[in-house]
N, CA, C and O atoms as a printed pandas DataFrame, in Angstrom:
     atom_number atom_name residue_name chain_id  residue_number  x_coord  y_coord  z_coord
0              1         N          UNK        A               1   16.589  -25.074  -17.829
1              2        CA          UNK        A               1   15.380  -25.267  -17.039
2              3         C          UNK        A               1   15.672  -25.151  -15.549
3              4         O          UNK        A               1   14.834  -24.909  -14.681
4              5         N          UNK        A               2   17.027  -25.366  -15.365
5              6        CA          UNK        A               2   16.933  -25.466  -14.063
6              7         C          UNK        A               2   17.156  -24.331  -13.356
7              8         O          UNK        A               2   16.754  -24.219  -12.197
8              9         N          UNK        A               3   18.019  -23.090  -14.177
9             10        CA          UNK        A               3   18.336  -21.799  -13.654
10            11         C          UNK        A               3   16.732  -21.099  -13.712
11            12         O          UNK        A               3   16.703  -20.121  -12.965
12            13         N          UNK        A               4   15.575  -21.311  -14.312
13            14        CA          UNK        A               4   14.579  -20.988  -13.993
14            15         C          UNK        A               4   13.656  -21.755  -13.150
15            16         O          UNK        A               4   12.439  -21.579  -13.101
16            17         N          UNK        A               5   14.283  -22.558  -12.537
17            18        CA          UNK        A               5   13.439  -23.124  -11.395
18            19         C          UNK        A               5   13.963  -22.399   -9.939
19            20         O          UNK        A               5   13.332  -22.310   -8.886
20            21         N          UNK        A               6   15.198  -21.965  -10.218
21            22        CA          UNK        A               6   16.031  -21.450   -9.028
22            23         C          UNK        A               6   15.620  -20.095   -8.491
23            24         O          UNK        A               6   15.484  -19.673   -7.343
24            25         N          UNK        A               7   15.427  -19.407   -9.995
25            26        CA          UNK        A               7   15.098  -18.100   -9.983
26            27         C          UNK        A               7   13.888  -17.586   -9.176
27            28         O          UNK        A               7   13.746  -16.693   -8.340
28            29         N          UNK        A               8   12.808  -18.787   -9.935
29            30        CA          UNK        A               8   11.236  -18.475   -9.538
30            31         C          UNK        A               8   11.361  -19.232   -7.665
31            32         O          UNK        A               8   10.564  -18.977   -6.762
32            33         N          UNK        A               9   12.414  -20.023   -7.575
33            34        CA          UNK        A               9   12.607  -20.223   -6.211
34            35         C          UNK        A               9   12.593  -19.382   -5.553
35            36         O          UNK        A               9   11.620  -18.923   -4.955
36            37         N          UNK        A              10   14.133  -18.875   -5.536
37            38        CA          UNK        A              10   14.348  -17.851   -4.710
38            39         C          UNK        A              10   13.353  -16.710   -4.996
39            40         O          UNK        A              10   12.934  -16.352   -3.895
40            41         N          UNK        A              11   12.876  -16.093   -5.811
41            42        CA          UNK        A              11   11.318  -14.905   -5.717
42            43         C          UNK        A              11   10.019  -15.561   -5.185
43            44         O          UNK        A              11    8.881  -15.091   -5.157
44            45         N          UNK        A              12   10.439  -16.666   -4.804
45            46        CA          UNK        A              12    9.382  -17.381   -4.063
46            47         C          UNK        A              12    9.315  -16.475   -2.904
47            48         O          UNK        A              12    8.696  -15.515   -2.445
48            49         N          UNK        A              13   10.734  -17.674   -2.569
49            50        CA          UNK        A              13   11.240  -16.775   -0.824
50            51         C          UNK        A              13   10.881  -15.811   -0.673
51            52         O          UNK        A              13    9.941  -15.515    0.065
52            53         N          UNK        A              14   11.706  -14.875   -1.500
53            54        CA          UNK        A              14   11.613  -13.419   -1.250
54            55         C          UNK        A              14   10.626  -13.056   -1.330
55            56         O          UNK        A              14   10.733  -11.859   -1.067
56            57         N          UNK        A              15    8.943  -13.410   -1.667
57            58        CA          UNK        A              15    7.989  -13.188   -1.680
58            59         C          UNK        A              15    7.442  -13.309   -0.202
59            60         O          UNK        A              15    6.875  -12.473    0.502
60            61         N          UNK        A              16    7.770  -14.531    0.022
61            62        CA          UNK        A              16    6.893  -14.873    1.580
62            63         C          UNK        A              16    7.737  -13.795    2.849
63            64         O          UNK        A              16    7.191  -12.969    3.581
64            65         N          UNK        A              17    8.919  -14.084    2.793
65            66        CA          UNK        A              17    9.562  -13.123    3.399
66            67         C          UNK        A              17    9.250  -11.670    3.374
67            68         O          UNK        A              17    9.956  -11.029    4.152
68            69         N          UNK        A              18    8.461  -11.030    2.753
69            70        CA          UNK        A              18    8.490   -9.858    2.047
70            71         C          UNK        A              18    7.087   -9.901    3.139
71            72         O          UNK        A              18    7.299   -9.431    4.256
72            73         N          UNK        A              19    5.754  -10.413    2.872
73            74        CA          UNK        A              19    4.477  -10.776    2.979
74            75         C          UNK        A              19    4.822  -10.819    4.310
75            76         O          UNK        A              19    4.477   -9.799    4.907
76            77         N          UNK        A              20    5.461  -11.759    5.079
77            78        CA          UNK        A              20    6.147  -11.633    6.421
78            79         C          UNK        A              20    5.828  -10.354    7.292
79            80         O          UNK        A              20    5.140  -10.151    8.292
80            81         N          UNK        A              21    6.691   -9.519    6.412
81            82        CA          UNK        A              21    7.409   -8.382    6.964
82            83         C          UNK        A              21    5.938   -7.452    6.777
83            84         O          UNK        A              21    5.484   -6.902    7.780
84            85         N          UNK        A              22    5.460   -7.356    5.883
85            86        CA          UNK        A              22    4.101   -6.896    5.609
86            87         C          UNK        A              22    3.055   -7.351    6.412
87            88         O          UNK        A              22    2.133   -6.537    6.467
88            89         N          UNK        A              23    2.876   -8.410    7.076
89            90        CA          UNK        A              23    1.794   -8.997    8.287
90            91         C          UNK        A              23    2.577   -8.175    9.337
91            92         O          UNK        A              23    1.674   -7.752   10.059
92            93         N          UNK        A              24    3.836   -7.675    9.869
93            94        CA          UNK        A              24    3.965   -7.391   10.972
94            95         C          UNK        A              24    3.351   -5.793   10.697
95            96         O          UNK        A              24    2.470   -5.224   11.341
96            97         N          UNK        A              25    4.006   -5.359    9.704
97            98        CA          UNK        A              25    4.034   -3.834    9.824
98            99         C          UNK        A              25    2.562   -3.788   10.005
99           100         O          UNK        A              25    2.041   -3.277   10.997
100          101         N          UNK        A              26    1.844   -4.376    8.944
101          102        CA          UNK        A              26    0.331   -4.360    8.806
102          103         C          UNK        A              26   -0.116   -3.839   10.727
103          104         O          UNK        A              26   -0.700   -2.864   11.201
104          105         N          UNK        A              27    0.530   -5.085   11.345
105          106        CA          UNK        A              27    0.010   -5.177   12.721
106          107         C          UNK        A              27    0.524   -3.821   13.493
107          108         O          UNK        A              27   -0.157   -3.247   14.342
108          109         N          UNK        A              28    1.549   -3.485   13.162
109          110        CA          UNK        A              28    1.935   -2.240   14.162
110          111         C          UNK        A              28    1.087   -1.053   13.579
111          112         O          UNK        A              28    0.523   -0.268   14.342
112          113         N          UNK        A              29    1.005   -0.931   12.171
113          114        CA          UNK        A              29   -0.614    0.137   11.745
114          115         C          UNK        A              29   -1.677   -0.019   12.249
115          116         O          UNK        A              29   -2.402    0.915   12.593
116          117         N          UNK        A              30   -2.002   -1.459   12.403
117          118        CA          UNK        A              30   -3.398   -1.448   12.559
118          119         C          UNK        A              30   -3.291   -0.903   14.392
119          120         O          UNK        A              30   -4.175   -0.273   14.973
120          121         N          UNK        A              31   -2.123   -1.309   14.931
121          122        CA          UNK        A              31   -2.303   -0.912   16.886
122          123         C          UNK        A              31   -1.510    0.007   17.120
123          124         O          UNK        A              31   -0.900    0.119   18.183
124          125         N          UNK        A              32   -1.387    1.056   15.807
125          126        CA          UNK        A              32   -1.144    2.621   16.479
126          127         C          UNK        A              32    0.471    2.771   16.894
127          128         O          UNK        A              32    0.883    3.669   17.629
128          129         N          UNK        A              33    1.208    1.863   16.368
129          130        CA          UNK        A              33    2.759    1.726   17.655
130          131         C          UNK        A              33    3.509    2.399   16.538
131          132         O          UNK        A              33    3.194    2.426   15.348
132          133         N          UNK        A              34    4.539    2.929   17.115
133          134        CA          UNK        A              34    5.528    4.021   16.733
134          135         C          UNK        A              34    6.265    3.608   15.698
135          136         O          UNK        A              34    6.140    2.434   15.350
136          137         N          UNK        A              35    7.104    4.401   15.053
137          138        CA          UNK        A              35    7.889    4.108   13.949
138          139         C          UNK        A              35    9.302    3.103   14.439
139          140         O          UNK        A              35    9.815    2.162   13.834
140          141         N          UNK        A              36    9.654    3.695   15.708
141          142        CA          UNK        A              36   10.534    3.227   16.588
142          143         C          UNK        A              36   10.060    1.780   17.559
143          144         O          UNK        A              36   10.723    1.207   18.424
144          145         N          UNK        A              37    9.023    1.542   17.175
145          146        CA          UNK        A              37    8.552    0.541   18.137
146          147         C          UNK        A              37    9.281   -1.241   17.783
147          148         O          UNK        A              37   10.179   -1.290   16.942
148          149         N          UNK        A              38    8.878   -2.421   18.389
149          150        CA          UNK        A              38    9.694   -3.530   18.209
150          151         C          UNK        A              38    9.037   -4.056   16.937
151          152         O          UNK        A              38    9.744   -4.596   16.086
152          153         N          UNK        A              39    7.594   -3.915   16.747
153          154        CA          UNK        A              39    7.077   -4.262   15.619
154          155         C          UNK        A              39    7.411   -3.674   13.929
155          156         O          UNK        A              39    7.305   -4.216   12.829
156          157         N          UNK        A              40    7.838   -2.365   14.359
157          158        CA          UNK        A              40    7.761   -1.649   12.616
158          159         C          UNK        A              40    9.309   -2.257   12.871
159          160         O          UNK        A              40    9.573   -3.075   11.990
160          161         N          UNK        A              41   10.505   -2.066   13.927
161          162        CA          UNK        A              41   11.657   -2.550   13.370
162          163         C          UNK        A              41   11.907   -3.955   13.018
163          164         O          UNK        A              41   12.794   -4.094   12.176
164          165         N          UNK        A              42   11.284   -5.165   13.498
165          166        CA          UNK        A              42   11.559   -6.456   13.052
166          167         C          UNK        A              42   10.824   -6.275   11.857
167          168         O          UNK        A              42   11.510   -6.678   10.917
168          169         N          UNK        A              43    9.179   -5.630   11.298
169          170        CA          UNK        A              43    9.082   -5.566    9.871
170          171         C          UNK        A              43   10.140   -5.366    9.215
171          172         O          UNK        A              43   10.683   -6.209    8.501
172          173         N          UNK        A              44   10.598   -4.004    9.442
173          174        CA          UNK        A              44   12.155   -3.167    8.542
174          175         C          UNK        A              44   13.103   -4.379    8.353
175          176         O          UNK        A              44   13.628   -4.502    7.246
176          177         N          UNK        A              45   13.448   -5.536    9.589
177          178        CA          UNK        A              45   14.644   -6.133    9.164
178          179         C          UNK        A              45   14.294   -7.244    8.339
179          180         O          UNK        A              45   15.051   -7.713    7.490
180          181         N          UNK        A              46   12.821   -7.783    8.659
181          182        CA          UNK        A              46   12.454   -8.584    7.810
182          183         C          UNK        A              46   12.718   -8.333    6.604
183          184         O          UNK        A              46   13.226   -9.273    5.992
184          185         N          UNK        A              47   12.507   -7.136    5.888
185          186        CA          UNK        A              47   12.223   -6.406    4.670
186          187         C          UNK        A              47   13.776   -6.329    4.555
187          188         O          UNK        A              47   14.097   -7.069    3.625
188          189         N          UNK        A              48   14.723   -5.823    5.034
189          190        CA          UNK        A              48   16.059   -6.219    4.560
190          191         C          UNK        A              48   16.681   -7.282    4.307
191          192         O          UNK        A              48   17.561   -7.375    3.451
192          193         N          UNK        A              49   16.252   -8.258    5.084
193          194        CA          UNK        A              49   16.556   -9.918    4.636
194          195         C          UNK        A              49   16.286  -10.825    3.869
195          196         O          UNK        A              49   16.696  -11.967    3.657
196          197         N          UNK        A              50   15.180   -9.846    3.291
197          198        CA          UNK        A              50   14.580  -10.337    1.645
198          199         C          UNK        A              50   15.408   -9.586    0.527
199          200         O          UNK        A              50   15.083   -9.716   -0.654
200          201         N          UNK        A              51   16.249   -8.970    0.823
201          202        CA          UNK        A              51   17.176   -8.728   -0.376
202          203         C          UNK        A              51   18.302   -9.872   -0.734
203          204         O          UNK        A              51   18.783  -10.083   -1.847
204          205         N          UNK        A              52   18.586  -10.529    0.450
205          206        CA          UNK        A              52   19.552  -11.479    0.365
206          207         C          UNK        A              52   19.039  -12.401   -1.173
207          208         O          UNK        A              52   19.685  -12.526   -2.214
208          209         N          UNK        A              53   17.507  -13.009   -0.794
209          210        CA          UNK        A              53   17.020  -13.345   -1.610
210          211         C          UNK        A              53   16.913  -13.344   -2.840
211          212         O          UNK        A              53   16.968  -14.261   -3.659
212          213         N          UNK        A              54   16.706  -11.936   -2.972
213          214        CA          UNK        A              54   16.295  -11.091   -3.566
214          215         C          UNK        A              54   17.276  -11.550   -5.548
215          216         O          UNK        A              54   16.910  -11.787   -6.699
216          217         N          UNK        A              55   18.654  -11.419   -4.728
217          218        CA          UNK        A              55   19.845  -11.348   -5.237
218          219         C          UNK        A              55   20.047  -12.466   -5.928
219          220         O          UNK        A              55   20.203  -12.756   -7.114
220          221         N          UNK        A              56   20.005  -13.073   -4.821
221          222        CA          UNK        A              56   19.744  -14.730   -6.175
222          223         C          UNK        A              56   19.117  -15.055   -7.038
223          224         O          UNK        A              56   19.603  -15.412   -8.110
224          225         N          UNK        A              57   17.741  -15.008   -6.761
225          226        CA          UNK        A              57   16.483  -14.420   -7.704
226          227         C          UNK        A              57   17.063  -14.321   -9.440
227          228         O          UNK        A              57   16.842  -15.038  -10.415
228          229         N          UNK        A              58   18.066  -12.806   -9.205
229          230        CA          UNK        A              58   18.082  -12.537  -10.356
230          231         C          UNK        A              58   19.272  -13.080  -10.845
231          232         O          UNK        A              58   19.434  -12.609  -11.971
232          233         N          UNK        A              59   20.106  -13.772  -10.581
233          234        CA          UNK        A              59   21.401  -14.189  -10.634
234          235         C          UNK        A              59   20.736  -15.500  -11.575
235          236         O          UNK        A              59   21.553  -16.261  -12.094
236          237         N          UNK        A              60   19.428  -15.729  -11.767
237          238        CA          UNK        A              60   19.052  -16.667  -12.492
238          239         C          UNK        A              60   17.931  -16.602  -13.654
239          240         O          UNK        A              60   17.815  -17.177  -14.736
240          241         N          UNK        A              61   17.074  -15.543  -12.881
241          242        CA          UNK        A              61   16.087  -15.258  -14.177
242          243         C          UNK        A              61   16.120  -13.403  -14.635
243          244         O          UNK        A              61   16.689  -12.569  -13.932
244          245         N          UNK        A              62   15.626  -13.182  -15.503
245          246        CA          UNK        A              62   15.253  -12.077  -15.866
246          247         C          UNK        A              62   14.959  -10.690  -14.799
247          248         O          UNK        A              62   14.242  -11.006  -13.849
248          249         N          UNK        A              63   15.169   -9.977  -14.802
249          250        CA          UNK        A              63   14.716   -8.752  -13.549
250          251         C          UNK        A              63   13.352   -8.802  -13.991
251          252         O          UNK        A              63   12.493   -9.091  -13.158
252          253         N          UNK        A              64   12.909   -8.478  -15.607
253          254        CA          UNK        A              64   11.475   -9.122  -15.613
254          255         C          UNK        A              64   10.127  -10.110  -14.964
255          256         O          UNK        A              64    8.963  -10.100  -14.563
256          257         N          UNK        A              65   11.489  -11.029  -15.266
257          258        CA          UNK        A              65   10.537  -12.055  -14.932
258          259         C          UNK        A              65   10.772  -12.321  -13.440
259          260         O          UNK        A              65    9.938  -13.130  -13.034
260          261         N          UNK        A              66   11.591  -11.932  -12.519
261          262        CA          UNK        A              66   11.481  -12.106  -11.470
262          263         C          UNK        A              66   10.810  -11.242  -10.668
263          264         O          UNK        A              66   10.383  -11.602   -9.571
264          265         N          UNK        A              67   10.587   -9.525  -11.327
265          266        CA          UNK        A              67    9.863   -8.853  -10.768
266          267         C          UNK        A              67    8.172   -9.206  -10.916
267          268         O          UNK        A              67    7.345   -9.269  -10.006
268          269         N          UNK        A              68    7.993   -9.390  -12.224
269          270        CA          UNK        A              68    6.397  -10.521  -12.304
270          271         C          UNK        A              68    5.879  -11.698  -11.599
271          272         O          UNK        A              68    4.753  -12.121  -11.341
272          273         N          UNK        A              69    7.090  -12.088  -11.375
273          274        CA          UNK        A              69    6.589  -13.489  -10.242
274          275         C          UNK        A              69    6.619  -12.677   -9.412
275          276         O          UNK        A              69    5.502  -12.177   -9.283
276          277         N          UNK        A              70    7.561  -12.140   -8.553
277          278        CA          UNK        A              70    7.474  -11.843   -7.108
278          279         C          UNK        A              70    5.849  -10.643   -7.465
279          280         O          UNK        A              70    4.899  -11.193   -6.907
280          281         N          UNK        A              71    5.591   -9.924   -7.845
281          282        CA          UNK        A              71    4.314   -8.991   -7.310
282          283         C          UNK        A              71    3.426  -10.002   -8.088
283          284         O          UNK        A              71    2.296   -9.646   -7.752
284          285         N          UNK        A              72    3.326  -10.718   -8.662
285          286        CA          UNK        A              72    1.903  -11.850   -8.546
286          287         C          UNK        A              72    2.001  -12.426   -7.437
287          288         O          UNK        A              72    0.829  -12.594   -7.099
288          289         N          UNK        A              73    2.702  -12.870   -6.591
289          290        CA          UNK        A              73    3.015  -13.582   -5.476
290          291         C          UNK        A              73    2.169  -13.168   -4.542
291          292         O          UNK        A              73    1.163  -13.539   -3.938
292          293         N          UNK        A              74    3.548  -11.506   -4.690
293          294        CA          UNK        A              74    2.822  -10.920   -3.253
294          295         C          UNK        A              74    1.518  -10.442   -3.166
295          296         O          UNK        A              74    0.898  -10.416   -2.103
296          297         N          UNK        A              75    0.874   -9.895   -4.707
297          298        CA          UNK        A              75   -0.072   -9.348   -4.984
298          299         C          UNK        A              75   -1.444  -10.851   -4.484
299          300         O          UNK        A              75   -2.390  -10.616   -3.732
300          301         N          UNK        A              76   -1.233  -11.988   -4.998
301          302        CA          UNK        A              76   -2.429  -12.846   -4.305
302          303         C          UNK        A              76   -1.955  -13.003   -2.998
303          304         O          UNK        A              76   -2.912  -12.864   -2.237
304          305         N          UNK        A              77   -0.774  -13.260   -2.298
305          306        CA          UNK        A              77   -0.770  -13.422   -1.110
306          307         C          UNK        A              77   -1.048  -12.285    0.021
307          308         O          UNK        A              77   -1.150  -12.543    1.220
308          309         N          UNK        A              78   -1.135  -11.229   -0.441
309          310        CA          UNK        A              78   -2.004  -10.179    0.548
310          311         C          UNK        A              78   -3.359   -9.467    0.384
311          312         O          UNK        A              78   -3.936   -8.704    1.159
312          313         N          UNK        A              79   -3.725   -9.937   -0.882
313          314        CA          UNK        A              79   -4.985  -10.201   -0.976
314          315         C          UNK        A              79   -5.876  -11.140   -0.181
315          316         O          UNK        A              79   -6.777  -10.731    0.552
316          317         N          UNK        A              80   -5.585  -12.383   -0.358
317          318        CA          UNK        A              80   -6.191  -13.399    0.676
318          319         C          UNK        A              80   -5.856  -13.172    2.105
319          320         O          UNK        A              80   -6.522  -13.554    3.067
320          321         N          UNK        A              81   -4.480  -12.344    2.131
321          322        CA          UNK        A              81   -4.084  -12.419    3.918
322          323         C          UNK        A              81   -5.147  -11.130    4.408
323          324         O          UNK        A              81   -5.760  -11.267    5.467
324          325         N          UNK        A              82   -5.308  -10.001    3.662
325          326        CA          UNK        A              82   -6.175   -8.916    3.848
326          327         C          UNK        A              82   -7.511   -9.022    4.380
327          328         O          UNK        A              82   -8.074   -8.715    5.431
328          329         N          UNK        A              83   -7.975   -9.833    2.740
329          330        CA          UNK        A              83   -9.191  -10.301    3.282
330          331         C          UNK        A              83  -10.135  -11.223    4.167
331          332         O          UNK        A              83  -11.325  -11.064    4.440
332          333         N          UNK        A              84   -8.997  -12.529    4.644
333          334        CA          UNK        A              84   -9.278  -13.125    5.723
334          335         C          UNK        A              84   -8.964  -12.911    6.794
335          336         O          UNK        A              84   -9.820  -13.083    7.661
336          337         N          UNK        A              85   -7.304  -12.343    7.282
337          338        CA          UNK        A              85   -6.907  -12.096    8.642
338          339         C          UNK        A              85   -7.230  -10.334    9.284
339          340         O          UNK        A              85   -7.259   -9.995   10.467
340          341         N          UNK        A              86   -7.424   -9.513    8.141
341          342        CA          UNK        A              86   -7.756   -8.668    8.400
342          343         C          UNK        A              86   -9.249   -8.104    8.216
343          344         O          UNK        A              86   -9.534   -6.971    8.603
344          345         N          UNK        A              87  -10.144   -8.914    7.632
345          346        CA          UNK        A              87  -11.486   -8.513    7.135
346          347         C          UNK        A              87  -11.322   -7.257    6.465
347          348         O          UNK        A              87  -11.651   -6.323    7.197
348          349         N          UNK        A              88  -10.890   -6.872    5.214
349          350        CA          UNK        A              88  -10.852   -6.048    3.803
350          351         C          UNK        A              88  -11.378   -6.768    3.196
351          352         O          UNK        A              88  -11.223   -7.989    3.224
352          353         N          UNK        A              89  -12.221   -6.059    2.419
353          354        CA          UNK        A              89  -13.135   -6.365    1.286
354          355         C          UNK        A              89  -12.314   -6.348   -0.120
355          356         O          UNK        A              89  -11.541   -5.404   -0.278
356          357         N          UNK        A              90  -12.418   -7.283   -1.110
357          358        CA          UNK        A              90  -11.964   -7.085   -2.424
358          359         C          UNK        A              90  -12.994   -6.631   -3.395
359          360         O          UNK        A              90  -14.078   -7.191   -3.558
360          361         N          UNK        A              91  -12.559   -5.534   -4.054
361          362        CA          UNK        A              91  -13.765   -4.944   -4.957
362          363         C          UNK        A              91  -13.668   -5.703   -6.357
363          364         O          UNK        A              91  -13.318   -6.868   -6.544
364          365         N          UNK        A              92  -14.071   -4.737   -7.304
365          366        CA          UNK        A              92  -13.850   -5.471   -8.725
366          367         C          UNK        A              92  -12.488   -4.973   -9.290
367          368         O          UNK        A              92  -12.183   -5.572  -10.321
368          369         N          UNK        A              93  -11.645   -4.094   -8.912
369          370        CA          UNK        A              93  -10.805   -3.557   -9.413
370          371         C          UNK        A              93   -9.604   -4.013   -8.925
371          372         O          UNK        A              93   -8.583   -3.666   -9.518
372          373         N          UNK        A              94   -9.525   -4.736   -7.945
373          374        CA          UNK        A              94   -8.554   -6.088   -7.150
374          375         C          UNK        A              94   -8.645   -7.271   -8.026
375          376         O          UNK        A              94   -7.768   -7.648   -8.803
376          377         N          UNK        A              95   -9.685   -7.765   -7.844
377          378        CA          UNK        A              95   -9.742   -8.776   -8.537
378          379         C          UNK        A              95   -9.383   -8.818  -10.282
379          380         O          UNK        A              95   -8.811   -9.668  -10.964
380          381         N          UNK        A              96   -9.938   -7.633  -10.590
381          382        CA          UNK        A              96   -9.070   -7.473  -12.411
382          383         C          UNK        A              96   -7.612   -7.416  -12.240
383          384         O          UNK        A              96   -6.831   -7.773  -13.122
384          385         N          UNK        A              97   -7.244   -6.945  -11.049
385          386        CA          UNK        A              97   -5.843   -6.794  -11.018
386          387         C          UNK        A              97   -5.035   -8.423  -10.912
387          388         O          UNK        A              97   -4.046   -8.770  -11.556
388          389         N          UNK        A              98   -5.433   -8.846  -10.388
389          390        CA          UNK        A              98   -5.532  -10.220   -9.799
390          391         C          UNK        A              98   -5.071  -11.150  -11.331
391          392         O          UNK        A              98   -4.198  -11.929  -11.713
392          393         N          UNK        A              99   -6.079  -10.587  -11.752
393          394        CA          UNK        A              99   -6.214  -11.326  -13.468
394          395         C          UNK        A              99   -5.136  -10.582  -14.169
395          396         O          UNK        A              99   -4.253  -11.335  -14.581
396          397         N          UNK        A             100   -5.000   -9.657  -14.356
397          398        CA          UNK        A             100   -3.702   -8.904  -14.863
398          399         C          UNK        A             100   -2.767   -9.505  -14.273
399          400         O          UNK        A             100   -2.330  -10.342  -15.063
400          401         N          UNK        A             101   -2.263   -9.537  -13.397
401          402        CA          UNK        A             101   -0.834   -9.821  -12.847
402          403         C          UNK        A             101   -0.548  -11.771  -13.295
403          404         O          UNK        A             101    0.448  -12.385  -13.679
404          405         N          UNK        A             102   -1.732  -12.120  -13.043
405          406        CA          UNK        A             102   -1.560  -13.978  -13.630
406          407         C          UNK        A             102   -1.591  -13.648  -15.494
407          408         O          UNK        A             102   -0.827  -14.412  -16.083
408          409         N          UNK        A             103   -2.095  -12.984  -16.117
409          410        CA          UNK        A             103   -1.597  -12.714  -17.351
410          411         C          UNK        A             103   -0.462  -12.199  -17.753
411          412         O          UNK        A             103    0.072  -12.371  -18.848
412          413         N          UNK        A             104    0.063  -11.307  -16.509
413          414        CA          UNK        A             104    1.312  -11.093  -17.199
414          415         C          UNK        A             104    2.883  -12.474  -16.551
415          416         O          UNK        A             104    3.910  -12.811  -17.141
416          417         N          UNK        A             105    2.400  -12.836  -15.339
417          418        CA          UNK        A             105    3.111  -14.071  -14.829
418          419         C          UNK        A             105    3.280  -15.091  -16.369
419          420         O          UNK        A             105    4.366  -15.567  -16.700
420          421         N          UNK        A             106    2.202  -15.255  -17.042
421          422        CA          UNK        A             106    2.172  -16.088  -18.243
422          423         C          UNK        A             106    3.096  -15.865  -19.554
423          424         O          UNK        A             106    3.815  -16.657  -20.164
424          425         N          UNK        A             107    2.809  -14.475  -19.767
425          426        CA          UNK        A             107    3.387  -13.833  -20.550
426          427         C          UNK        A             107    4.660  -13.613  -20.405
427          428         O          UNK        A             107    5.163  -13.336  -21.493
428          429         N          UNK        A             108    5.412  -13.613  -19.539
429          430        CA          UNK        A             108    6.969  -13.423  -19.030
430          431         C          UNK        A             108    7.074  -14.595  -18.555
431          432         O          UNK        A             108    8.116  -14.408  -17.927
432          433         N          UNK        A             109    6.751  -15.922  -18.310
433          434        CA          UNK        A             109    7.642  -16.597  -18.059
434          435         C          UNK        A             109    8.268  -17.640  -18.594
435          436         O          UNK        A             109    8.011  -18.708  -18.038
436          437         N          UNK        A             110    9.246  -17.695  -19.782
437          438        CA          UNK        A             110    9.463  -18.055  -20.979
438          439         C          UNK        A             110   10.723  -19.152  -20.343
439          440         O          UNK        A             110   11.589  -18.726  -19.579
440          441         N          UNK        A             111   10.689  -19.965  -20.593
441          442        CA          UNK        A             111   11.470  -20.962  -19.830
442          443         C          UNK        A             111   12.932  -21.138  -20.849
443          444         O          UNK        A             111   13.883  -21.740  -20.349
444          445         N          UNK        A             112   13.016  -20.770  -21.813
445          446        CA          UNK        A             112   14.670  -20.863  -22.141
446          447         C          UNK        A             112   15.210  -19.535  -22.854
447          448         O          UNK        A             112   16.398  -19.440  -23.162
């Protein structure tokens, strides 16, 4: 029990960290700035420093099941960040997705 508490830990992290790195880049798309600019590169390193994570992650659960937690994660957490900090609309085909990804979080996460 406890190597799957560690697992879904660390794909925690690596989730928010990830989402992180995704609010910046988000921001250097949305204001036009270069590939080279300070914003897309602290995204980029953000996004490399979630591998550290990353690594542990699986050093405890399933590549399965850690890849299912982490994109349910990220998948509701940039949904809500979209649609509130950025004003994006969620259609019906988000939201089924939404429901898919917590069905399959259920379905893979088998605790021994």
């Amino acid at each position: 029990m406890l190597q799957i508490t560690y697992g879904f830990g660390f794909t925690f992290v690596t989730a928010l960290v990830v989402i992180a790195g995704d609010v910046v880049l988000k921001l250097a798309a949305d204001g036009n700035k270069s590939v080279w600019s300070g914003l897309v590169l602290s995204g980029c390193a953000i996004y490399a420093a979630s591998a550290i994570f990353w690594l542990y992650a699986m050093r405890h659960v399933t590549l399965a099941q850690a890849g299912v937690a982490y994109s349910m994660l990220t998948l509701l957490a940039l949904c809500v960040i979209g649609a509130v900090w950025f004003d994006e609309r969620l259609y019906a085909r988000e939201y089924l997705g939404i429901l898919c990804a917590l069905a399959a979080m259920v379905l893979l996460a088998r605790v021994a």
